[in-house]
C-alpha positions in Angstrom: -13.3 -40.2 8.6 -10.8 -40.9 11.2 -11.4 -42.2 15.1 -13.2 -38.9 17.0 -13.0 -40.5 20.3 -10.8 -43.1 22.2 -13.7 -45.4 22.5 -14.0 -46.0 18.9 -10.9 -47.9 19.0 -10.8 -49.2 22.2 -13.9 -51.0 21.3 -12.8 -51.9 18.2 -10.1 -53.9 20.4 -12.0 -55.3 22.4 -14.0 -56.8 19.4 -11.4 -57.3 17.1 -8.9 -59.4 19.5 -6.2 -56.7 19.5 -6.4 -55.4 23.4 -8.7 -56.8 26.5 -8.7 -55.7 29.8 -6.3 -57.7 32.1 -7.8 -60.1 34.5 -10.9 -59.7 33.0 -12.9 -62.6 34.7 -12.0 -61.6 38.0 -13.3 -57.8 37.8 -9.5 -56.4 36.1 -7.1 -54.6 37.6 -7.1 -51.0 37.1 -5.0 -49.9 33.9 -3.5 -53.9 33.1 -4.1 -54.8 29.2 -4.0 -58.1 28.1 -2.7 -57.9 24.0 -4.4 -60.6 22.1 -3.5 -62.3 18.8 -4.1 -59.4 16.4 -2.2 -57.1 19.3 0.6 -58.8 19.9 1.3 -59.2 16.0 0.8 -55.5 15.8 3.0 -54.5 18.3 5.9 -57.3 17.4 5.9 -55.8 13.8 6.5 -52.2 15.3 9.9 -54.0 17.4 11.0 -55.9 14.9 10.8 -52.9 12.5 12.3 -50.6 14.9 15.2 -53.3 15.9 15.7 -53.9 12.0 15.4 -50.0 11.3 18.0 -48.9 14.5 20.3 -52.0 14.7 20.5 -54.6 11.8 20.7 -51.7 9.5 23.2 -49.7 11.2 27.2 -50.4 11.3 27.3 -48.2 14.6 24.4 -49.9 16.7 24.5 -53.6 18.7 21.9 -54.6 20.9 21.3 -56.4 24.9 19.0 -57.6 26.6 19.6 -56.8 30.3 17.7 -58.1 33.3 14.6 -56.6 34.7 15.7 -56.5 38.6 19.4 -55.7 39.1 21.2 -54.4 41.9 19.1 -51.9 43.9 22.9 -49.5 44.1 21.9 -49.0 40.1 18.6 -47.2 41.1 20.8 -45.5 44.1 23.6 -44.2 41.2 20.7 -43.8 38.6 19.0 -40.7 41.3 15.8 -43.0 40.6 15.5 -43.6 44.6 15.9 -39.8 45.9 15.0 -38.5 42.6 12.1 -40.3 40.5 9.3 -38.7 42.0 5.5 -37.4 40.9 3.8 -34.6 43.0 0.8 -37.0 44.5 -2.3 -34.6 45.9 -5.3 -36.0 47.9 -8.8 -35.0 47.8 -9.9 -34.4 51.0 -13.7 -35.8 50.7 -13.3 -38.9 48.7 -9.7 -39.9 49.3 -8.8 -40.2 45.5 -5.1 -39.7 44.7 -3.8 -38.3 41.9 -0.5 -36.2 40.3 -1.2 -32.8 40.5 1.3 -32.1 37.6 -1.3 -33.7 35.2 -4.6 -32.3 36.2 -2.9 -28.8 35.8 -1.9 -29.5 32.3 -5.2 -29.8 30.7 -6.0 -26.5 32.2 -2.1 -24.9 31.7 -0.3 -27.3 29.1 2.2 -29.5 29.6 4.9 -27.0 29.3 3.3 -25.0 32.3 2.5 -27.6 34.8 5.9 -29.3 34.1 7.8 -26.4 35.9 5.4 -26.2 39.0 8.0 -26.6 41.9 6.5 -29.4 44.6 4.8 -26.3 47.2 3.1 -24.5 43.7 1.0 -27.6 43.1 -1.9 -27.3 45.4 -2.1 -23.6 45.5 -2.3 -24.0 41.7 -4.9 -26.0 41.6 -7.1 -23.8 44.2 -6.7 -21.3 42.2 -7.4 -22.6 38.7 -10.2 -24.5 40.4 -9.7 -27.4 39.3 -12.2 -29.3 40.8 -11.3 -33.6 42.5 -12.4 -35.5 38.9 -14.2 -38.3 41.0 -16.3 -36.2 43.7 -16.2 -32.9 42.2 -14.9 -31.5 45.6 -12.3 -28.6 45.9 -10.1 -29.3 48.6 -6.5 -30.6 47.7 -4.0 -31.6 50.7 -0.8 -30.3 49.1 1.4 -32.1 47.4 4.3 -34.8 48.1 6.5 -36.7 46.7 6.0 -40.3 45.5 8.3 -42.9 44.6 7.1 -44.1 41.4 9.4 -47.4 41.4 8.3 -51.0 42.4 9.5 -52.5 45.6 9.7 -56.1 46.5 12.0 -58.5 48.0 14.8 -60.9 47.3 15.2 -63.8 50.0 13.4 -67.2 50.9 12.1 -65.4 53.9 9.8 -63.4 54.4 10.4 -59.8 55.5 13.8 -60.7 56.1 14.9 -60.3 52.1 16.9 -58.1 50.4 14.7 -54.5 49.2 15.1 -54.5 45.3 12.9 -52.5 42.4 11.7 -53.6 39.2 13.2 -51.8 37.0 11.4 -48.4 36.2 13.4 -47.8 32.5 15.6 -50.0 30.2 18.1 -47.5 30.1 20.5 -48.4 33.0 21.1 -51.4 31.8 22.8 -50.3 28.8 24.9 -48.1 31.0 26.0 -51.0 33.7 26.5 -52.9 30.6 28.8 -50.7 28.8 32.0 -51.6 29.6 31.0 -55.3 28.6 29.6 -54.5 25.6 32.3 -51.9 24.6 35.1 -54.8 25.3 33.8 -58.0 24.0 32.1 -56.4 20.4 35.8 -54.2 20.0 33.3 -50.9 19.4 34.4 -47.9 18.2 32.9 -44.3 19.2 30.6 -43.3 18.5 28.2 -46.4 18.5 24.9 -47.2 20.3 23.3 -50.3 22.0 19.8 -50.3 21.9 17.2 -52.8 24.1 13.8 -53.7 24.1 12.3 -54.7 27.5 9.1 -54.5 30.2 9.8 -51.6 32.4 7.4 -50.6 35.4 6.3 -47.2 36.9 3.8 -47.3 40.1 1.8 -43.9 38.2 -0.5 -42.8 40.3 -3.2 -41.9 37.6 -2.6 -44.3 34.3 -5.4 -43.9 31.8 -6.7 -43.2 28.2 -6.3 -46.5 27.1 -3.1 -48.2 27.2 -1.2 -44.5 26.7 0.1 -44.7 31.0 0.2 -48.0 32.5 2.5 -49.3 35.2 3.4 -51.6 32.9 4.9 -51.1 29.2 7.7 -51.8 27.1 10.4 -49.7 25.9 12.7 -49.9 23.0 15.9 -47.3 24.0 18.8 -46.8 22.6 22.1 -44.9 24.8 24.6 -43.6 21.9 28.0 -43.0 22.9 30.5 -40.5 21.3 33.2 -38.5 22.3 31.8 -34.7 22.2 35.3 -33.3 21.4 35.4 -34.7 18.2 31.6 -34.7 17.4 29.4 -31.2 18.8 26.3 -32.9 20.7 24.3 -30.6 18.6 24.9 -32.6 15.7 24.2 -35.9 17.1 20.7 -34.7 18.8 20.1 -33.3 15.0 20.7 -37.1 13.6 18.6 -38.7 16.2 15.6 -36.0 16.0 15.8 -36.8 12.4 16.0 -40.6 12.7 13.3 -40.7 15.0 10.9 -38.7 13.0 11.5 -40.6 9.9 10.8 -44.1 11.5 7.1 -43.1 12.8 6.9 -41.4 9.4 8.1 -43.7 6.6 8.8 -46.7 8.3 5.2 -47.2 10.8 3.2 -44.9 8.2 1.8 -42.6 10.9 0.8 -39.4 9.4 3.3 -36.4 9.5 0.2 -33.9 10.1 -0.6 -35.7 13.4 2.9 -35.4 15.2 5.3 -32.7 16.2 8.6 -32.0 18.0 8.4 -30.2 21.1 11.7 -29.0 22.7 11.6 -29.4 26.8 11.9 -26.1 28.6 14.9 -25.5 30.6 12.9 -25.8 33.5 11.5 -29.3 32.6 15.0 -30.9 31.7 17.0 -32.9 34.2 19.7 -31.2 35.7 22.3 -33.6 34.0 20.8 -32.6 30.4 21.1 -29.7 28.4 18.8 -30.5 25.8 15.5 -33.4 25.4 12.8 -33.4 22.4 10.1 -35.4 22.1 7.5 -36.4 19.1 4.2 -36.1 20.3 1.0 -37.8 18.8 -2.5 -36.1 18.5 -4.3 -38.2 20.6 -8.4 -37.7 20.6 -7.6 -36.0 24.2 -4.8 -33.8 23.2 -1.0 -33.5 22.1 0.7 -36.7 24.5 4.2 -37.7 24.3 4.9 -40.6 21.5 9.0 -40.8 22.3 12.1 -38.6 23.1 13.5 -38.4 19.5 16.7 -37.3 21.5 17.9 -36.5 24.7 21.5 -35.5 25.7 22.5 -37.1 28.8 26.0 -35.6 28.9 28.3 -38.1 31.1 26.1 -38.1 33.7 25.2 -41.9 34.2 28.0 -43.5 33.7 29.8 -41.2 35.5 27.8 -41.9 38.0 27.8 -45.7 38.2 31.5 -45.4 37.9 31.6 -43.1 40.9 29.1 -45.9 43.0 30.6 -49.3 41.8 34.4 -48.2 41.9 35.0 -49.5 38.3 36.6 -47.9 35.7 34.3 -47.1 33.2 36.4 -44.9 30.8 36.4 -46.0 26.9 40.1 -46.2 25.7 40.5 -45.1 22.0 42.2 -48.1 20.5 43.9 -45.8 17.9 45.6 -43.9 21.0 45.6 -45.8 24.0 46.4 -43.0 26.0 43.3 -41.2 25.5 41.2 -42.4 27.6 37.1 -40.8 28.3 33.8 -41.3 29.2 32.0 -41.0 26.5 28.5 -38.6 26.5 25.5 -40.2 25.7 22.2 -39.0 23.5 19.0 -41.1 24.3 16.0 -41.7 21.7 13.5 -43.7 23.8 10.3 -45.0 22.3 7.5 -46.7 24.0 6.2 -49.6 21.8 2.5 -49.1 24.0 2.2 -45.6 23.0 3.5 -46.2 19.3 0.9 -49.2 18.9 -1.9 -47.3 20.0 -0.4 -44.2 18.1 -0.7 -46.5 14.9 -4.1 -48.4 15.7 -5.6 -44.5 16.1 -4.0 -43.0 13.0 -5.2 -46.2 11.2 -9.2 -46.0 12.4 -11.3 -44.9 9.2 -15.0 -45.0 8.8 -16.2 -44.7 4.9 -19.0 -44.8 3.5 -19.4 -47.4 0.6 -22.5 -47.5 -1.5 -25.2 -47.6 1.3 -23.4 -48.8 3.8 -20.7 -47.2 6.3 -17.4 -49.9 7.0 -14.9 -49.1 9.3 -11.3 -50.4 8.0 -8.3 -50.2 9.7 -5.7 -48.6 7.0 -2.5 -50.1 8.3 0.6 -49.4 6.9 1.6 -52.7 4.7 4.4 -53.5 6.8 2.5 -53.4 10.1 -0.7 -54.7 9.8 -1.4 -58.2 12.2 -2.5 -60.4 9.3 -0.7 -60.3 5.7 -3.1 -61.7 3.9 -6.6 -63.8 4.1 -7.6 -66.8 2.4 -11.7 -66.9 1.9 -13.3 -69.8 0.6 -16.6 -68.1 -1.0 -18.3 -70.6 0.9 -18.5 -74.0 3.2 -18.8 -76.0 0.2 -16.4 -78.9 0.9 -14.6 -79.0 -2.3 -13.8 -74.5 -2.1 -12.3 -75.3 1.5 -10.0 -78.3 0.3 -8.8 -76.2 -2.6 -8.7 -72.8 0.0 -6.8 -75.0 2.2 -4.8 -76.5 -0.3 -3.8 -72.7 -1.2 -3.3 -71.9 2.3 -0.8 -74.3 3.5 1.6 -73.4 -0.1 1.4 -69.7 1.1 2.6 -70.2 4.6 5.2 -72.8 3.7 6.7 -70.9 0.9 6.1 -67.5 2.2 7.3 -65.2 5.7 3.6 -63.9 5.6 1.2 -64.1 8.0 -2.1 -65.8 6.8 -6.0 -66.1 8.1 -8.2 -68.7 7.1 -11.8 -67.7 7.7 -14.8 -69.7 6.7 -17.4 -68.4 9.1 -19.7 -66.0 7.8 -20.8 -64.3 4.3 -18.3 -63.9 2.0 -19.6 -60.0 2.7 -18.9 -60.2 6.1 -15.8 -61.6 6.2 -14.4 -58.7 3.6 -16.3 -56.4 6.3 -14.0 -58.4 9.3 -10.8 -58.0 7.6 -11.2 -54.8 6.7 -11.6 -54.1 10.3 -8.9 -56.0 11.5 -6.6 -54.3 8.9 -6.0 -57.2 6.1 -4.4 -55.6 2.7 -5.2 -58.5 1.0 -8.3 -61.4 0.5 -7.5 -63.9 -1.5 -11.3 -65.7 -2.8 -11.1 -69.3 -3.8 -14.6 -69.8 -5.5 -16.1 -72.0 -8.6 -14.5 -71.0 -10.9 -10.7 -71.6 -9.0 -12.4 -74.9 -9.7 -13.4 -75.0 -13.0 -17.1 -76.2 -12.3 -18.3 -71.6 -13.0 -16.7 -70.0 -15.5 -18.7 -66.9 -15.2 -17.0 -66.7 -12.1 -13.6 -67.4 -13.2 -11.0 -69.6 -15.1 -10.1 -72.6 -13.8 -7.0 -71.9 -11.0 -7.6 -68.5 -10.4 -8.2 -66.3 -7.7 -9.5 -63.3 -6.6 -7.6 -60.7 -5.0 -9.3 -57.6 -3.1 -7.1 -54.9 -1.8 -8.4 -53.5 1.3 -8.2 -49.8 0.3 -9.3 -49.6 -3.2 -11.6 -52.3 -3.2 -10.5 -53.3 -6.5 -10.5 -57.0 -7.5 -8.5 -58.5 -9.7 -8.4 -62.2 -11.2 -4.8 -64.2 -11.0 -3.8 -67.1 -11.7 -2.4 -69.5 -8.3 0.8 -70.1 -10.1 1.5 -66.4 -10.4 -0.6 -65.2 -6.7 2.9 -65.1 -5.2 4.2 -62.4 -7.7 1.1 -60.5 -7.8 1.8 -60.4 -3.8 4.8 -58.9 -3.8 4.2 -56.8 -6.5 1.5 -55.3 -4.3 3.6 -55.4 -1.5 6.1 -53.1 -3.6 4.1 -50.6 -4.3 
């Protein structure tokens, strides 16, 4: 049985070591998660795989790594300082602010609420009744805009420094990088440059989980081509497809639990004539997972050109005359959403004999820990040899090994299972020849997480029966 509700997992996290609230000692800080050792190998796997999946493995794609605060005249060309803006409501009684966009969507869909113009918000919500989530009140001021990017200052002084943002998206500086990039790596169109970085959005109502924060990480990638030669309709195909089939084949999430869903003409931005995302059924609804594409035209770097006063054309080296800026298609994943996205999609609760174990079923590829090595108990002799194992694996191997000695051997299966382990590797008498019924003398025992099957191997072959699994 899959996760029914958020909590399940979020607990789970908070037990397991894979997400705990930020700054927990001192109270938290609303919507700040701290990823802990089984998180942060989670969501590294799910980069590396996407940067090995969208860069190493593609002859058209180089990557960057651009700085998080840059000139504040990016955000000015970007629109992100007139134009990056939520519809921000107050209730009247208790003072709680939130965006009126997304209350209205769990009554209208997203679809719906997107198109709401800034003066339709609070009459909206009057009149669907949509009562203030924190006092129950119905009495909305109506809506404004709010900035949604991060101030702060550069200077020794005081008030007297220089107003720049932290950067609300990854994107920009791809485009204030292009002409670099395009020079110094001799690219041809089309090609892409891709980054993965912290980006940081004041929301005014983060929640469910780590799904909106006001801080997360991106992985973007800005494809350049020359639309006479290639129709954009092509290249959004390519990347919709791309897209899908990493979540699908390469993460392991479940085809029945995403979808596309074109944007409305009314929802896209006034530079783009066409943005689809891949959306994730989350336990509180359909929520956006990534733009699988999103056709950007020549906006930004027409813009930046027009703001900086550099040239920012590409110039075909087969023609030198021909000389464009290139348009652009946008897939944009947030590694965040993805993680949690997997973590969900991975929650199962089975029942086994008389007892009910919860197991995370991650994909082979992802899972935080590769394999655990289980001495069947403290005895001093199974932890030397367990240990003795241990160190050969990570020395000869890329995998990522636990040692755990604390515990039944029972409840140690029962902890790996819920942490997501494929493999347990049991060092017990008989590895040491003192039980036979157990075992011949250096073998092992290997239990796969999913079918519970065990199977005895000898240590000189454990590394081929390993990636024979992992094969499969």
């Amino acid at each position: 049985m899959p996760a029914t509700s958020l909590d399940q997992v979020v607990s789970l996290c908070k037990r397991r070591g894979f997400i705990f609230p930020g700054s927990e000692i001192y109270g938290g800080l609303a919507n700040t998660w701290d990823y802990g050792p089984l998180g942060v190998e989670l969501k590294n796997r799910i980069k590396q795989l996407w940067w090995k999946n969208f860069v190493h493995r593609r002859s058209d794609m180089v990557g960057q790594d651009a700085a998080i605060l840059m000139n504040p005249k990016t955000w000015e060309a970007s629109g992100h300082v007139s134009n990056f803006n939520d519809p921000l409501i107050d209730c009247k009684k208790c003072k709680q602010r939130y965006r009126g966009d997304k209350l209205l969507e769990e009554k209208l869909g997203v679809e719906a609420a997107a198109v709401l113009k800034l003066d339709q918000v609070q009459p909206m919500l009057m009149a669907e009744k949509i009562h203030c989530p924190h006092c129950g009140n119905l009495d909305w001021t109506p809506a404004k805009k709010f900035n949604l990017m991060f101030k702060t200052q550069q200077g020794v002084i005081e008030g007297e420094g220089q107003d720049i943002y932290l950067r609300p998206e990854t994107a920009q500086g791809i485009f204030v990088n292009f002409k670099n990039i395009a020079q110094t790596m001799r690219l041809r169109l089309p090609f892409g440059i891709a980054q993965v970085g912290k980006a940081f959005r004041n929301e005014i109502t983060p929640g469910n989980f780590t799904f909106r924060t006001r801080e997360f990480e991106q992985m973007e990638i800005e494809y350049f081509f020359d639309p006479q030669k290639k129709d954009w309709t092509e290249v959004f195909d390519d990347w919709k497809n791309a897209s899908w089939s990493f979540l699908v084949d390469t993460l392991g999430i479940k085809a029945d639990n995403l979808r596309f869903r074109d944007h409305e003409s009314d929802e896209l931005s006034h530079y783009s004539k066409g943005t689809t995302d891949i959306e994730y059924k989350f336990p509180w609804g359909w929520g956006e997972l990534c733009a699988a594409a999103a056709y950007r035209t020549d906006f930004d770097l027409a813009q930046h050109e027009k703001v900086s006063g550099e040239d920012l054309h590409y110039t075909d080296p087969d023609d030198p005359t021909n000389k464009i800026l290139p348009h652009v298609m946008e897939p944009s994943f947030g590694s965040d959403r993805i993680a949690l996205a997997v973590m969900l999609d991975a929650y199962t609760e089975e029942s086994v004999s008389d007892d009910t174990r919860t197991v995370m079923k991650f994909d082979r590829r992802v899972a935080p820990i590769d394999l655990a090595i289980l001495p069947l108990s403290k005895k001093e002799a199974l932890i030397a040899k367990a240990q003795e194992l241990y160190k050969k694996i990570i020395q000869e191997t890329n995998l990522v090994v636990d040692f755990d000695v604390t515990g039944s051997i029972g409840k140690r299966y029962r902890r790996q299972d819920e942490i997501g382990t494929p493999l347990c590797v049991t060092v017990d008498f008989g590895t040491l020849g003192e039980d036979a019924a157990q075992g011949e003398m250096d073998t092992v025992t290997i239990r796969d997480r999913d079918t519970l099957k065990q199977e005895r191997v000898d240590i000189g072959k454990l590394r081929e029966k390993i990636a024979e699994t992992w094969r499969r």
